[in-house]
C-alpha positions in Angstrom: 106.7 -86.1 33.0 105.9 -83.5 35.8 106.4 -79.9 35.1 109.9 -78.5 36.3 108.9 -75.4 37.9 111.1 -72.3 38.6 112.9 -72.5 42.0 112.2 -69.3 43.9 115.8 -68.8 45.3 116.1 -65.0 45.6 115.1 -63.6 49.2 113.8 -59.9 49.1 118.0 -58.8 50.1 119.0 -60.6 47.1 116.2 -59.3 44.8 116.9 -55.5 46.1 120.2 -53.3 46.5 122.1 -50.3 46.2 122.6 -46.5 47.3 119.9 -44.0 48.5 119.1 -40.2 49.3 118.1 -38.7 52.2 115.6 -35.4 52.0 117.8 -33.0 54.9 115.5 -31.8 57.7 117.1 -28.1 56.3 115.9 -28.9 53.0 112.4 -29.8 53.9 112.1 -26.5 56.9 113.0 -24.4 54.1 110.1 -26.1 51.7 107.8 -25.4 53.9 109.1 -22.0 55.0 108.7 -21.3 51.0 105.0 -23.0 50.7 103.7 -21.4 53.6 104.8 -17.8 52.1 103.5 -18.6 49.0 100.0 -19.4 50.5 99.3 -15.6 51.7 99.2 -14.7 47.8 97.5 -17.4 46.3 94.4 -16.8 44.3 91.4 -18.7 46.5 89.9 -19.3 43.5 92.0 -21.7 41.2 89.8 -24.4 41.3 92.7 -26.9 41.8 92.0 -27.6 45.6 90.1 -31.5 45.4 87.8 -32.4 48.4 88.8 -35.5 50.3 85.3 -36.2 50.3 85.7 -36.8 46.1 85.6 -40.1 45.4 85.6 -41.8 42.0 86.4 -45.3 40.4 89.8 -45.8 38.3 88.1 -45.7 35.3 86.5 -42.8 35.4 90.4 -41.3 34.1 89.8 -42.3 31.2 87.8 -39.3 30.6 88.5 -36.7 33.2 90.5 -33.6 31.8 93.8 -33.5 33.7 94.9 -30.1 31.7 93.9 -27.5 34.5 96.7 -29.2 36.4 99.1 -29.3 33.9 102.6 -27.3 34.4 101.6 -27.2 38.3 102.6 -28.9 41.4 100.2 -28.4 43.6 101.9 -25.4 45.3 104.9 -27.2 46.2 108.1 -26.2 45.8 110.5 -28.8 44.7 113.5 -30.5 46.8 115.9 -31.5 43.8 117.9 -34.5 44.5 121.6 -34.8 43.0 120.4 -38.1 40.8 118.3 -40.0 41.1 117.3 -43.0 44.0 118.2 -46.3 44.0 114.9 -48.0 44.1 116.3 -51.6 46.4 116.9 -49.9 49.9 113.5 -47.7 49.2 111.6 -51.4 48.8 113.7 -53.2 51.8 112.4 -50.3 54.1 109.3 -50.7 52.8 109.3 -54.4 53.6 110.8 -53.8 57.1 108.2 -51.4 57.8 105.5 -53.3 57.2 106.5 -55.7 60.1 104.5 -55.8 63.0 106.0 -53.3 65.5 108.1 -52.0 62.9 106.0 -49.4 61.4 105.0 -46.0 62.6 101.6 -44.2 62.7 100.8 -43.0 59.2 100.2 -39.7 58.5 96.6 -38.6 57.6 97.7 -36.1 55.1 99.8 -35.7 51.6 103.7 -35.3 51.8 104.2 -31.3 51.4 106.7 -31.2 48.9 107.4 -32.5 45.5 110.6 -33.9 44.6 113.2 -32.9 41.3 115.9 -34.5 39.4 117.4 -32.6 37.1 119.7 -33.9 33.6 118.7 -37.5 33.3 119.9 -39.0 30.2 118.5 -42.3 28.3 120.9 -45.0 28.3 120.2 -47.1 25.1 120.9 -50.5 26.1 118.5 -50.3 28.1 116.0 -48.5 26.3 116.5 -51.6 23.8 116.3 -54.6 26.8 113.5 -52.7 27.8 111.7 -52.8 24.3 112.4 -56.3 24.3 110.6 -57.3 27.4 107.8 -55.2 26.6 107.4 -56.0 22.7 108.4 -52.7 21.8 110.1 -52.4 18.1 113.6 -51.1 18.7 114.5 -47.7 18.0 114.8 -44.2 18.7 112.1 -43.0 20.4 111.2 -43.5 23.4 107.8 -45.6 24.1 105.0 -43.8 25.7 105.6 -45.6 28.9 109.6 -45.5 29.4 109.8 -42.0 30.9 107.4 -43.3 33.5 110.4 -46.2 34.3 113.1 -43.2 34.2 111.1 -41.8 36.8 110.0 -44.5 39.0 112.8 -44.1 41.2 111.7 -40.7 42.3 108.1 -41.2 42.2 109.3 -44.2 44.3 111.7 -42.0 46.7 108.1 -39.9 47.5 106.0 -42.9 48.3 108.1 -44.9 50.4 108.6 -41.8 52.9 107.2 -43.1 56.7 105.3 -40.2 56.3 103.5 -41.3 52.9 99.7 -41.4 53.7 99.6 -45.3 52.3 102.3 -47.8 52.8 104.1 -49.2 49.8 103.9 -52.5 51.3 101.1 -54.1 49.9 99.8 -50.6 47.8 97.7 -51.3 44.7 98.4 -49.6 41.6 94.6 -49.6 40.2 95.0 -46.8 37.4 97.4 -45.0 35.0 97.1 -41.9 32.8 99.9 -41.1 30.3 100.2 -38.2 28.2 102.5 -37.7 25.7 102.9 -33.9 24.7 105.5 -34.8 21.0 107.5 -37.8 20.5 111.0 -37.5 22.5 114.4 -38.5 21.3 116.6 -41.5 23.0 119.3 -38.4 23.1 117.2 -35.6 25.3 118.1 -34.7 28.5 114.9 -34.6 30.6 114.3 -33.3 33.6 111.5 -35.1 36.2 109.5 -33.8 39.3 106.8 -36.1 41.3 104.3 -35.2 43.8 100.9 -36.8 45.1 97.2 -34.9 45.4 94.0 -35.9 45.8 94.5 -38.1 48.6 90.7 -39.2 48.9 88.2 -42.3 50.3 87.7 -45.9 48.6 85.4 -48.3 49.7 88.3 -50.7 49.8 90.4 -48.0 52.0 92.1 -44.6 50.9 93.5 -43.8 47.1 95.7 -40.6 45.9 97.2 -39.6 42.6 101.2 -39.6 42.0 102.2 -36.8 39.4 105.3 -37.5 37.3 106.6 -34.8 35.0 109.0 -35.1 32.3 110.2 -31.8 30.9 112.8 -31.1 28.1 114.9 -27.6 28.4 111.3 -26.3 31.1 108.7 -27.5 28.3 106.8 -30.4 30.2 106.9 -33.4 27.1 105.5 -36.1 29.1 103.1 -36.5 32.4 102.2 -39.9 34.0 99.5 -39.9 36.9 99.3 -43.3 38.7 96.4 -43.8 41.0 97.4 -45.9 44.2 94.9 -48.0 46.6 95.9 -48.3 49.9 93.4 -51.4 51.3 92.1 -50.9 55.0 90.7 -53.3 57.1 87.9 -51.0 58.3 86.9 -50.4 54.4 83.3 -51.5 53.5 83.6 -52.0 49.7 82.8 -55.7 48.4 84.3 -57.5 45.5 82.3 -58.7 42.9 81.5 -62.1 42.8 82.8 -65.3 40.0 80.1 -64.5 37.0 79.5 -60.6 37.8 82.0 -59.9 35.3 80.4 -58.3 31.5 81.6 -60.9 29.0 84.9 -60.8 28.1 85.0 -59.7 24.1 86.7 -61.8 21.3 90.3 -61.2 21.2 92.0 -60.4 18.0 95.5 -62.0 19.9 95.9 -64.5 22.3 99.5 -63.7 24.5 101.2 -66.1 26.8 102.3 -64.9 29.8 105.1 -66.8 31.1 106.1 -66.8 34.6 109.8 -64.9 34.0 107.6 -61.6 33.2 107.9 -60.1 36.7 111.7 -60.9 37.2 112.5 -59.7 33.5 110.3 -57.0 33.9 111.9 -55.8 37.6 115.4 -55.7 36.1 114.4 -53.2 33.1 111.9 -51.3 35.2 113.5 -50.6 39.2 110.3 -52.2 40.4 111.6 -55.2 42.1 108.4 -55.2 44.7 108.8 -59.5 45.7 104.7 -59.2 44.6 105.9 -60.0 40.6 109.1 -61.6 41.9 108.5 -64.2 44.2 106.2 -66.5 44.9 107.1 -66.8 48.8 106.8 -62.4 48.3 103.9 -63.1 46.7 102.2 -65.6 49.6 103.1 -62.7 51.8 100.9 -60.2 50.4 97.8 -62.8 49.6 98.7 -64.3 45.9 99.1 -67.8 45.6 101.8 -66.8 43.1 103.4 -63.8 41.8 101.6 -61.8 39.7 102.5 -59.5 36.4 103.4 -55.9 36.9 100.5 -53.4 36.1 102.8 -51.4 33.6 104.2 -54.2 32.0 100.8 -55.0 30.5 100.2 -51.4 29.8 103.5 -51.5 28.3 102.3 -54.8 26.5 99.6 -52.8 25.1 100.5 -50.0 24.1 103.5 -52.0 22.0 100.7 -53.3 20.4 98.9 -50.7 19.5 101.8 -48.6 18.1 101.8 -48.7 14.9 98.5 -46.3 15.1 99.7 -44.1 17.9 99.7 -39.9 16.7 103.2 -38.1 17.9 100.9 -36.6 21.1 98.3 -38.9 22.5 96.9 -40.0 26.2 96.9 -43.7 27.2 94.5 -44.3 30.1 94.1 -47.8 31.7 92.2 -49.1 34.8 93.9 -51.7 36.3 91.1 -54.9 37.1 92.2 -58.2 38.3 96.2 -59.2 38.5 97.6 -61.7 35.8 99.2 -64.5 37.9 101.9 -66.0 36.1 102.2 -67.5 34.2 98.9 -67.1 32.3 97.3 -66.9 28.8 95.4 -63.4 28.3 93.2 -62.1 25.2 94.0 -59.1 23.7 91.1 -56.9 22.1 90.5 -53.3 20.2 87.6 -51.1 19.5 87.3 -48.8 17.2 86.5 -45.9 19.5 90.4 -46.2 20.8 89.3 -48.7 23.4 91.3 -51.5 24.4 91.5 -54.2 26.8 93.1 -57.6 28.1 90.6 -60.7 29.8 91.4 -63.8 30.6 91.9 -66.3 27.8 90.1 -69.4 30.1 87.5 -67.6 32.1 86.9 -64.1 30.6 87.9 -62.1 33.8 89.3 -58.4 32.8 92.7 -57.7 33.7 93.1 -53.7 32.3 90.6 -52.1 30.6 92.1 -49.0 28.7 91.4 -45.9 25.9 93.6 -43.7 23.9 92.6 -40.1 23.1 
């Protein structure tokens, strides 16, 4: 008897809806008004200025020291929005934009401001269907990764801006850093701020860095930093060939992927990019089939891996080669805080990760 398989019935207005803020041309003149006051004083010395000409792979986050730009951003001052955005018109403009003749010149340069929400509370039921699609035990706490969903939106908001360096159309989310300053309670109040830096060359095309801050009563608890590849058509870069690939190592767990992941993981998450959702989405952007959210197998992970996590840790993963879905991946430790998941039938590395 042949397969049933899932009817792909949801167009990109059914998969994406609901309200969205506007950044006033007031409140961005007076941004800049404030950054370009603030320049006159800085110190030329503080180091945190990265050349353009820096370029490094993913991985190499799992190592760099992030702290010297802790508690900053970047000399921005922050627009605070009233809540935060609704993350479906922020995707359909996306979409529309990436329409030939739709979208505008991008700029060459990083957005000048950072963007705030202020008193953002955890709503539990869906801290708990969260923890469900992810494999997270249920309970109090908040996972390393969910303050990175709380967030999305806004971090979200920043990158879909026609002025945003890289299109979110088609953007590649190759690497993630978490760090998690103490354990935070389902019932704090925390307050969030995004901004990119490092906007810098790829062989594939341009990457940059998206900051997301979580802070409790002005004590940062929590800072993500997702790298984003923009691909260009002028980039020189090659993949690697079938076989180039270090053997994969003997997985301790064997998961099955099944091929609701991206929807299930789109409603708990905001991130209802048609990439994960949609395999006519998914056709659009080069995938024979839609393929699993990066953070949902961080998220996978790190559930794992949490009976063993301290109350402050960093989780740092390189994003390899999508999981198309469904699939059946292998899950694997090392006992220097490494971790990884390959392909259960070929070997081929999806995320490679450490925790420090």
């Amino acid at each position: 008897m042949a397969r049933r398989e899932e009817p792909d019935d949801l167009t990109v207005h059914e998969l994406i809806d609901g309200p969205t803020e506007a950044i006033s041309p007031r409140d961005l003149a007076a941004v800049r008004a404030a950054r370009d006051g603030a320049a006159g004083n800085e110190d030329a010395g503080d180091g945190h200025d990265i050349s353009v000409a820096e370029t490094h792979d993913l991985s190499a986050y799992a190592t760099q020291d992030l702290s010297a730009h802790a508690a900053r951003t970047a000399g921005r001052a922050p627009v605070e929005l009233p809540r935060m955005p609704a993350s479906g018109p922020l995707y359909r403009r996306a979409v529309l934009g990436a329409l030939p003749g739709m979208g505008g010149r991008r700029s060459g340069d990083l957005p000048d401001t950072a963007l705030a929400v202020r008193g953002v509370t955890v709503d539990r039921a869906h801290l708990a269907d969260y923890d469900r699609v992810c494999g997270f035990r249920l309970t109090d706490e908040l996972p390393g990764t969910y303050p990175h969903i709380m967030g999305f939106p806004l971090a979200l908001r920043l990158i879909s801006d026609p002025d945003f360096p890289i299109p979110l159309a088609g953007v590649v989310h190759v690497g993630n850093r978490i760090t998690v300053r103490r354990p935070v309670d389902a019932g704090e109040t925390l307050d969030f701020t995004t901004y990119a830096e490092n906007l810098r060359p790829h062989p594939r095309g341009r990457q940059l860095d998206v900051v997301l801050v979580a802070s409790v009563d002005g004590a940062e608890v929590w800072r993500g930093v997702s790298t984003y590849l923009g691909r260009e058509r002028s980039a020189t870069g090659d993949r690697k060939k079938q076989g180039e690939w270090a053997p994969a190592p003997t997985g301790p767990a064997l998961w099955r992927v099944g091929p609701r992941v991206g929807r299930d993981y789109a409603r708990v998450s905001g991130d209802h990019n048609p990439i994960h959702t949609s395999r006519i989405g998914a056709r659009l952007l080069g995938f024979p089939r839609p393929i699993a959210h990066g953070m949902w197998s961080k998220a996978r992970c790190l559930a794992a891996l949490a009976p063993r996590l301290p109350g402050a840790y960093t989780v740092d993963v390189a994003f390899k080669l999508p999981i198309p879905l469904p699939s059946t991946v292998t899950f694997s430790t090392g006992s220097d805080g490494g971790f990884a998941l390959h392909d259960a039938r070929t070997g081929r590395p999806h995320l490679t990760g450490r925790i420090t």
